[in-house]
N, C-alpha and C positions, 0 to 999 in steps of 0.2 A: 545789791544787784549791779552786774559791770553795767560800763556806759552802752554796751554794743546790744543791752538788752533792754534800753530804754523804749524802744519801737516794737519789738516784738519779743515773745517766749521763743528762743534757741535751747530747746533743751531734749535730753537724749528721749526718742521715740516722739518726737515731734518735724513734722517740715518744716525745715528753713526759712524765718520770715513768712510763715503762712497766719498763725496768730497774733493776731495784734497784743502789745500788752495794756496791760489796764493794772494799776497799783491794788485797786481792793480787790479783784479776783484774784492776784497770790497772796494776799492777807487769808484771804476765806481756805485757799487750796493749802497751805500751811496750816490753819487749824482741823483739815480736816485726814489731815494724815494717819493720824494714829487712834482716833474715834470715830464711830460711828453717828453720822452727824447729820440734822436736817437744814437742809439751807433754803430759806425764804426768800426769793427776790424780786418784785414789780416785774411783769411780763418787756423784754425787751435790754436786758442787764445782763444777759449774758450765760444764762445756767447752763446750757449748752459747752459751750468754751469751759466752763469750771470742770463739768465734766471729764471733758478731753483731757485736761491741765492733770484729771487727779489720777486717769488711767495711766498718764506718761511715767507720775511716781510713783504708783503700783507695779508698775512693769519695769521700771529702774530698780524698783524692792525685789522684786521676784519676776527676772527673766521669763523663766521657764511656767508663769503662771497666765491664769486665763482671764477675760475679764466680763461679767458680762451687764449689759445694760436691757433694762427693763419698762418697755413699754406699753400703754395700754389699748391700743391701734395701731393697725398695719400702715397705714400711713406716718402715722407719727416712728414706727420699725424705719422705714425707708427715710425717712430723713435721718435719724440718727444715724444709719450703715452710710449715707449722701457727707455728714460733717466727717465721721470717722477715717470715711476713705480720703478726702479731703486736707484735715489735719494731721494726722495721726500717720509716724513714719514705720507704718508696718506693710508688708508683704498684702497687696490688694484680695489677694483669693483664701490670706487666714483671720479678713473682716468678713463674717456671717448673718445674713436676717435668718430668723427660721419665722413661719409660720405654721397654722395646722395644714397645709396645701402640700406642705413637705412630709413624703413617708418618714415615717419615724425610723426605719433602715438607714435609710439617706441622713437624717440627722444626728444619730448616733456619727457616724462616719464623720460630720461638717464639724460636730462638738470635739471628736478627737483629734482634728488637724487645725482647729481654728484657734485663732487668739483673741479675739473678740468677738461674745456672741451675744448679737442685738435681736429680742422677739418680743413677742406679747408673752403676759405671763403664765395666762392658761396652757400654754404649748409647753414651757418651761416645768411646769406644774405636773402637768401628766407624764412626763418621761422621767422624771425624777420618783415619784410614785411606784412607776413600774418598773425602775431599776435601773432604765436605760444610761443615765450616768450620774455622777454624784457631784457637789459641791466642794470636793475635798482639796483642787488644785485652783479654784478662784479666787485671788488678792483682792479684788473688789466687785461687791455688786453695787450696782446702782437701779434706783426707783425713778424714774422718770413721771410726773402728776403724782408724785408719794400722797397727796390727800386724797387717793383712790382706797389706800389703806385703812380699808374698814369692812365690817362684816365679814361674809365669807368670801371675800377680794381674793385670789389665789397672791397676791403682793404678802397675806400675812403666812401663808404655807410655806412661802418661797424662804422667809426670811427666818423664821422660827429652823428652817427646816438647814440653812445657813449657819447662822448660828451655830447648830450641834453639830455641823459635820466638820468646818473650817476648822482649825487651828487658831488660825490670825484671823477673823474675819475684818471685813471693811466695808462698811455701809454706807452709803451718798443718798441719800432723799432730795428730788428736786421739786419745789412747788413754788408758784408765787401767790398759794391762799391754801390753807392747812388744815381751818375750817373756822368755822363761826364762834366757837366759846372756848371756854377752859377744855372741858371733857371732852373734845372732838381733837382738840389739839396732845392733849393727854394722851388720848386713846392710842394716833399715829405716833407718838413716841414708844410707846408701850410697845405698839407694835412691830415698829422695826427694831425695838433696840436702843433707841437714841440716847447717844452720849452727850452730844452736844447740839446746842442751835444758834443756828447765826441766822439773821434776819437783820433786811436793809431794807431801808424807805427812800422814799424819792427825796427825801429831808437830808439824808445822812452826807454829810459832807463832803466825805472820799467817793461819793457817787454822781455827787451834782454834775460835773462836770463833762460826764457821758451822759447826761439827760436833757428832756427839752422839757418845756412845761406844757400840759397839757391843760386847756381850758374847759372844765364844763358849763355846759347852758342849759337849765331846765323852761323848757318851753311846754308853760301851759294852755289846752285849751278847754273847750267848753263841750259839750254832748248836745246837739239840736233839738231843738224843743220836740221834733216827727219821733225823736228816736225817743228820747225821754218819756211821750206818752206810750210810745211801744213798749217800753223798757219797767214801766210802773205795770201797766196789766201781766206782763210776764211774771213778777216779783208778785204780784198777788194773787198769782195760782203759787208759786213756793210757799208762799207764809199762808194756804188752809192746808198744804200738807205739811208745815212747820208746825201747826197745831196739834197735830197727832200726834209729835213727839215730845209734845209739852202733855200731855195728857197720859202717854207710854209711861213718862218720866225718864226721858232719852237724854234731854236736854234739858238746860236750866233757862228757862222765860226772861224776859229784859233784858235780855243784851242788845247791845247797839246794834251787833253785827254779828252776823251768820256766815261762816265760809265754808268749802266744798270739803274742807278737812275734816271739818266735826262726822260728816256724813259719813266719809271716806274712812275716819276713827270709828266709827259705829261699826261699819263692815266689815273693818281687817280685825276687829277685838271680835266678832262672831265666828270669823273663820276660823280665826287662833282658837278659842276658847274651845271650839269643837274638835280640832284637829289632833288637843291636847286631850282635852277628856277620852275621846275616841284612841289614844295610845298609836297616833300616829306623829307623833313629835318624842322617843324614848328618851331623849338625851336633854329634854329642857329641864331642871329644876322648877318648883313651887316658884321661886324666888326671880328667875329667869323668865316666867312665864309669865308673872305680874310686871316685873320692867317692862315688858314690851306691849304690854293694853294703853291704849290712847286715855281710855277711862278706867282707874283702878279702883275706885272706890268711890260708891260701888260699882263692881263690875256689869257690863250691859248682858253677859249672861245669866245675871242673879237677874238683876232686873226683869227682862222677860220672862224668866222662870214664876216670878212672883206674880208680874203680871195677867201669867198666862196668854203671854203673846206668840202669834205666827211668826217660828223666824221666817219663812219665806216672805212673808208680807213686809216685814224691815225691812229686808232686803233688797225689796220689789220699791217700797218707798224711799230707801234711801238713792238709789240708782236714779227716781224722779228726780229727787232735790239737787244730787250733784249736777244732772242735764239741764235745769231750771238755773243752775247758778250760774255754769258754763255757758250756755247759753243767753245770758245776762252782761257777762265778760264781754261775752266776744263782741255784742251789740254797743256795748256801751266803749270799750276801747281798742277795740280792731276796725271792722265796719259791717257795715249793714248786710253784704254779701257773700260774707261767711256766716253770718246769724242764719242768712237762707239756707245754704248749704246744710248747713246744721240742722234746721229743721224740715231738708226732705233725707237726712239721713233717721232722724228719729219715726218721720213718716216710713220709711223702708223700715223701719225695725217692727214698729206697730203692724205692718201688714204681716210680719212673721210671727205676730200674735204674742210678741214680747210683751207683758203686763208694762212695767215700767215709763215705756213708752205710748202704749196705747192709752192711759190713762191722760197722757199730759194730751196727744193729738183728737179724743173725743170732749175735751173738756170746752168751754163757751169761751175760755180765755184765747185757745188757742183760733177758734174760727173767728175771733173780731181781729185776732193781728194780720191772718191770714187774708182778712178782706181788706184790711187796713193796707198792707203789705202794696196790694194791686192797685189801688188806689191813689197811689203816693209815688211821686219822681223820684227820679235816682240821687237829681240835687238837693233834694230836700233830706235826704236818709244819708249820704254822703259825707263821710267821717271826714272834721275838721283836723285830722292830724292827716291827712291825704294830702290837701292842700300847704300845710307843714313843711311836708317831706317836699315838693316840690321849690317853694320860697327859699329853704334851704341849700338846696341843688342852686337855685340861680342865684345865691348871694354866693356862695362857695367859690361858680365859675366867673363869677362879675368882679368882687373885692380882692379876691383870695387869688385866682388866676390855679385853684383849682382842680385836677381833670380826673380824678381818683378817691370816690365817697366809696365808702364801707357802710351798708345799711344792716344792720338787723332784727327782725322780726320771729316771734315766738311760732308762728304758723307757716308751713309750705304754702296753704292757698292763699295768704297775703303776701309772701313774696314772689306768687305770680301774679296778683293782684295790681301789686308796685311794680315789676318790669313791667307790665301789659300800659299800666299808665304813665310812668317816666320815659318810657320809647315813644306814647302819642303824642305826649306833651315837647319832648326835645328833637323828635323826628329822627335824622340824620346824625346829629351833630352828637348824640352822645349811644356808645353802645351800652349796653344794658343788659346784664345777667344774673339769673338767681343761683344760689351754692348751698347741695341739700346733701342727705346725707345717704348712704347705701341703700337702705332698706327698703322697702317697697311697700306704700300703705296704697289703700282702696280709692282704685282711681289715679293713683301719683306713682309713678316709676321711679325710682330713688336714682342716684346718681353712683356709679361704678366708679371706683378709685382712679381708674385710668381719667376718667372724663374731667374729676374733682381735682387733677393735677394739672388736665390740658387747659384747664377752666383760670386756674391760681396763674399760668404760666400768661398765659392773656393778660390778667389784669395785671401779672407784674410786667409785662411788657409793652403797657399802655393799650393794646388792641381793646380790651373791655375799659371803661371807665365808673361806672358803677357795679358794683357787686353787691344780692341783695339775697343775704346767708341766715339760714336758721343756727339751732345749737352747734351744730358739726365746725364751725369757722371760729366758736369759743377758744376750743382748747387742743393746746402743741401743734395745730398743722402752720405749718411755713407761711402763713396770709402776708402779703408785700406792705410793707409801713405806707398809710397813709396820713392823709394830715388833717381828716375828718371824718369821724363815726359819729350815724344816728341811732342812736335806741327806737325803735317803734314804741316801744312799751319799755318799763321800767321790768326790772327781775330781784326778786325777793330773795337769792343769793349771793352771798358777799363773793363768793369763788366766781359766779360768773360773772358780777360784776366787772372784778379786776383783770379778770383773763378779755372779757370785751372791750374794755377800755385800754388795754394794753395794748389794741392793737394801733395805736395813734401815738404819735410823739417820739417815735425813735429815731429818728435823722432831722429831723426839724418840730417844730411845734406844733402841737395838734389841739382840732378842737373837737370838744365830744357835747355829740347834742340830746338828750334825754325827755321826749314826748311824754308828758302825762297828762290826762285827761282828769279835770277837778270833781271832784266828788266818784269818782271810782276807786276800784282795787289800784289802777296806778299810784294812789298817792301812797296809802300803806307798803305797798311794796317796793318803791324807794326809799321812804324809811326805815323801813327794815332791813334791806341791806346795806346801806351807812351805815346803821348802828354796828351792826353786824361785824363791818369791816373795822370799823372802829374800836369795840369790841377783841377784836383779833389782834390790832395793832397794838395796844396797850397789853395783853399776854408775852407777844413777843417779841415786846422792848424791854421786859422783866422776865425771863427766860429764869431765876431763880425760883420763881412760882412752882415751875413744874416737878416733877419728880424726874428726873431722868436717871437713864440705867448707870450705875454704876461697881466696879471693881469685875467687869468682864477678865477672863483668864485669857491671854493670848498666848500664844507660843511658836515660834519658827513654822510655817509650812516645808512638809518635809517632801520632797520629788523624789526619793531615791526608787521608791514603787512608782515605776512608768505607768502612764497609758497604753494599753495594748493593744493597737491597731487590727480592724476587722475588716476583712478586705470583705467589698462588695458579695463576692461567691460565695465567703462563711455564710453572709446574712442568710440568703438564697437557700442554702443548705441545711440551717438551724432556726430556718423563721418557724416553724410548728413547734420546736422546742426552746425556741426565744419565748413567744407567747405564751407557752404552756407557765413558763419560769416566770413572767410578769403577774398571771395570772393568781401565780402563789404569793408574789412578793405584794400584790397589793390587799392579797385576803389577809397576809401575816402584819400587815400595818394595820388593818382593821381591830384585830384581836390583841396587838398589841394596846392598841388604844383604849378598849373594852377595858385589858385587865389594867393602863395604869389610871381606868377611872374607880375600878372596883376599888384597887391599895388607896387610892387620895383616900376615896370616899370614908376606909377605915380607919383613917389617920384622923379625919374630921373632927368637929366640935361637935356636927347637927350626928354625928354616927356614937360619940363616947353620951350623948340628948338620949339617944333612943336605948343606948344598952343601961343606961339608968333606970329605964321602964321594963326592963327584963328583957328585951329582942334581941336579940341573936344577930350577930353576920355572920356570914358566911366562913370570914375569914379565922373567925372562933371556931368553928367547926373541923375546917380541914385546912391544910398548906396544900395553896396552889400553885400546881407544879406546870409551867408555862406551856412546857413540851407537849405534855400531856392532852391538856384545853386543847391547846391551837391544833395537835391530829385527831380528836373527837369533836370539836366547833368544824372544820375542815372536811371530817369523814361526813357529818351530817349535811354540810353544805353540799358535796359534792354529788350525793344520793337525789336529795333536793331537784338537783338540776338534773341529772341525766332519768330522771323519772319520766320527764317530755316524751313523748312520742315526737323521730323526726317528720318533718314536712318533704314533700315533693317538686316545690313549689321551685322553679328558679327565680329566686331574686335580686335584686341588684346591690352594691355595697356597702350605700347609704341605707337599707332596711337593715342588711346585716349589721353595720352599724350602730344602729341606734338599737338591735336587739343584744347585741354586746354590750354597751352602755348599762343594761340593766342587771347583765347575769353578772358586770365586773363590779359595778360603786352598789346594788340592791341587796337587799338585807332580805334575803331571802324569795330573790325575786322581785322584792316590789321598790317601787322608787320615789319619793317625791317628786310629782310631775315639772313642778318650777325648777329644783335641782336637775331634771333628765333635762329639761330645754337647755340650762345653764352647757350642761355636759357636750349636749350634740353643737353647740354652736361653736364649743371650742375644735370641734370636727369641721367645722366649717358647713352644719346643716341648722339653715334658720331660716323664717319667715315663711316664704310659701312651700321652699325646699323641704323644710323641716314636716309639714302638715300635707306635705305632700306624701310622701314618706311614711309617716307618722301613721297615715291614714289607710296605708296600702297594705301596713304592718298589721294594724289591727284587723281589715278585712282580710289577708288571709290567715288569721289568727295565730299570730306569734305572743301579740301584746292587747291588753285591756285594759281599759283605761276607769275606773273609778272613781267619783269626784275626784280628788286633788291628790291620786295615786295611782301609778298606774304601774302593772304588774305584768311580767314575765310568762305567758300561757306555754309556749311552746321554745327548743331551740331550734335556730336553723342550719343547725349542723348535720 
């Protein structure tokens, strides 16, 4: 490198002196040139900039190509469009966010004149689906939180769906936690593609020297003897209904310890289990079906079959024990005043004649806490990590000099909790704010993006000095470096670990202080996530462990077939017969997929298994002829739906919406209800919106909703 670019990258599609250099960020941007690459880095190194660095040799390789970045919040959208525009020396108005708030007209048009285009990937997902535009002139995509790449993540659609269309493709994964073990790290390789990994520690020597040291403090304390006797009578109404599932044979007796999971495991292996046998899961395998039971052997639907047990009553019981556990949590390592909370929420469920709860609120355990409860000062019930968090605060602003803590806590009513008490206690002299997240739960008004930015922009500008943030302030938003973060509670994931802690030590030293309360769940769940990270660290510092992809076929991206720009009026003009055309393009991706499970299936081991026993497929029978299927699966579809009788109703466009939703991704109408929510939120309808909606749809009978399915009655066309 010349001398003149010792201080900063000067390179073409870059501003002048706007990126600082840093030697191991063009090590990493050089290896990841010509592979598809995951890069792991401690929050605060920089992924960001790597990024930038590797669209500028993307767009140096192919001018005339697009680029786009992938993120999994609209917030975390808006700061990548905020660096792009920034560093990146292109044309201000062909850097684009899209969100789902953008008509898909409008976006069509943004995707054809833009050069880089920043969204979430749900949005990227549906218009690709529907045809709106292809992968076929993008040099590079990039995965921004790449260890979101799992499940049905639309990141693994986006990128499978990459892959086949590019030429050349070019994949960038950025995370600084990829997950807990082998198989979770596997998996996000798998899935994007990964040719290569690079991973750096705060150890690695070409890094030391942009980094500070970050100190942890584990500060323990103790649970009060008031709570303690509270905390034992609670725990011994769980273990006589822990009994019953020693006696079921749910559970296996003598363990030291009982957590919310096992319950939790009980419950999601009954739903599966029925959802499956009921032929509402068609596409899971035998094999598929067992990976995913918490209990596989034996299974807890043998079990009860055997037993002749109610599953209503399991379920009714297990619902007690996880409120009993929860409940036990919060008392023993939050405080006393959300344990309350909690228990006149379970009191409101009981008066709605919920079993679950009514059994724990008529039971003798609960009316001695409840007298107890009255009886007893707030000092005496008064969680010693309260007083913690405080000592903390004034050693910080005494030794340290101070004026900028980062607190986080696992609950919104403890972090109104903490500002209601660090504002009595500091009065004046220190401002004080919580940082929550969108949504809107029972009784708590979530915080609007606009607020969650007016809010960051305070405390990076000293107006706030304490910030006291649930999950939302984890991961990618912009939080200003401070030079002490407290854990309220410890977190039993190595990812939010690092991303929590990441956010101290970037311009100077930091120290991070982590609350655990002895003999609770806090202790386990610090060590669980050390190990974890630990765990992770060791994977990928031997990156030859893993399998990654190899002898991908590249070849030149070819431009010579332009993009053909659609002005505004076509859209206008051809939106009935735009829609009608997505309509087909996404039923023919369905049946595509159909027939390439039918050929694997015939190709199989478990397929040449069964024609050993005499059975037949299909594919012995007759050649199937693609065209064919897809206009008789199609005619049939079609009949299906315009069977409805229309409605009269005028509705608004969030019904129509969400009754769309059903007739486009339903297999005949009917949908899985958890997939239909997943769908409408990429619409941008969720929480009360959604059930708002949701509810209006079904009274005037469009849609029905049955347990864990809900189905298509009428169109509203």
């Amino acid at each position: 490198m010349q001398s003149q670019k010792l201080e900063y990258f000067n390179e073409s599609f870059l501003k002048e002196n706007k990126v600082i250099y840093r030697h191991y960020q063009e090590n990493i941007v050089k290896r990841c040139t010509n592979k598809n690459t995951l890069v792991v880095l401690p929050t605060g190194l920089g992924k960001t900039i790597i990024g930038i660095l590797l669209i500028a040799k993307s767009l140096e390789k192919y001018p005339k190509s697009k680029i786009i970045i992938l993120a999994p919040t609209r917030p975390l959208v808006s700061q990548h469009k905020s660096s792009c525009q920034k560093f990146l020396d292109i044309e201000i108005e062909k850097i684009t966010a899209f969100t789902g708030k953008i008509q898909p007209e409008k976006r069509i048009t943004l995707f054809n004149n833009s050069k880089v285009i920043i969204s979430t990937p749900q949005v990227i997902k549906n218009d690709i689906e529907r045809g709106r535009y292809n992968l076929k002139h993008i040099s590079l995509l990039i995965f921004d939180e790449g260890h979101r790449t799992k499940g049905n993540y639309a990141y693994n659609f986006i990128s499978n769906e990459y892959i086949n269309t590019c030429s050349d493709p070019l994949i960038l994964a950025l995370t600084a936690s990829p997950g807990k073990d082998y198989s979770c790290i596997q998996q996000l390789c798998d899935n994007l593609f990964i040719e290569n990994v690079i991973f750096k520690s705060y150890d690695d020597g070409d890094v030391k020297k942009y980094i500070y040291n970050i100190n942890t403090f584990l500060e323990f304390v103790n649970v009060p003897i008031k709570v303690l006797e509270i905390s034992a009578i609670w725990y011994n109404l769980f273990e006589r209904y822990l009994r019953l599932f020693f006696d079921w044979k749910l559970i296996v007796p003598n363990k030291k310890y009982y957590s919310k999971v096992e319950f939790l495991g009980i419950a999601r292996d009954l739903t599966l289990s029925l959802r499956y046998e009921n032929g509402y899961e068609p596409d899971l395998s035998e094999e598929d079906y067992i990976s995913l039971l918490y209990y596989q052997v034996p299974k807890v639907i043998d079990i009860i079959r055997e037993e002749a047990l109610n599953i209503q009553t399991v379920y009714s019981y297990c619902s007690s024990c996880i409120s009993l556990l929860h409940g036990k949590d919060l008392l023993e390592t939050q405080n006393y005043s959300l344990f309350k909370s909690f228990l006149e929420r379970i009191k409101s469920k009981s008066d709605k004649d919920i079993l679950s709860a009514k059994r724990i609120i008529n039971s003798e355990h609960y009316k001695f806490i409840e007298n107890l409860l009255g009886n007893t000062s707030d000092e005496q019930l008064s969680h010693p990590k309260i007083e913690k968090v405080i000592s903390i605060i004034q050693e910080e602003f005494q030794e340290y000099n101070n004026h900028k803590i980062l607190i986080f806590t696992q609950f919104r009513e403890m972090a109104e909790y903490l500002k209601n008490k660090i504002t009595n206690q500091f009065k004046t002299k220190l401002k004080v704010e919580k940082f929550i997240g969108q949504a809107s739960k029972f009784n708590d008004f979530g915080f609007s993006q606009y607020k969650q930015l007016d809010i960051l922009d305070k405390f990076r500008s000293g107006e706030i000095n304490i910030l006291i943030a649930t999950s939302v302030a984890e991961e990618g938003l912009d939080i200003p470096n401070v030079d002490a973060i407290i854990f309220y509670e410890p977190v039993p994931s190595e990812i939010r670990l690092i991303q929590r802690r990441g956010r101290t030590g970037r311009k100077s030293s930091g120290r991070c202080y982590i609350l655990i309360t002895e003999g609770t769940v806090d202790v386990p769940f610090h060590k669980v996530a050390t190990r974890k990270e630990k765990t992770m660290n060791y994977i990928l510092s031997k990156p030859t462990t893993l399998e990654l992809s190899k002898n991908l076929e590249r070849h030149e991206i070819d431009f010579q077939k332009r993009i053909i720009y659609v002005d505004n009026l076509d859209f206008i003009k051809n939106f009935k017969e735009r829609r009608e055309r997505e309509k087909l393009i996404l039923a023919n991706r369905s049946l595509e997929d159909i027939i390439t499970e039918i050929d694997n299936f015939a190709k199989s081991n478990e397929c040449q298994e069964f024609k050993e026993y005499g059975i037949i497929h299909i594919n012995d029978l007759i050649k199937l002829d693609k065209g064919k299927l897809k206009k008789s699966l199609l005619k049939i579809k079609g009949s299906k739906i315009n069977q409805f009788k229309k409605k009269n109703h005028s509705i608004n466009k969030n019904i129509r919406t969400l009754i769309n939703i059903i007739k486009i991704y339903g297999q005949n109408g009917i949908l899985n209800f958890s997939a239909f929510q997943d769908l409408a939120r990429a619409e941008e309808i969720y929480d009360d919106k959604f059930y708002i909606h949701f509810n209006q749809a079904c009274y005037l009978g469009y849609i029905n909703k049955q347990a864990e399915m809900v189905q298509l009655i009428s169109d509203c066309e």
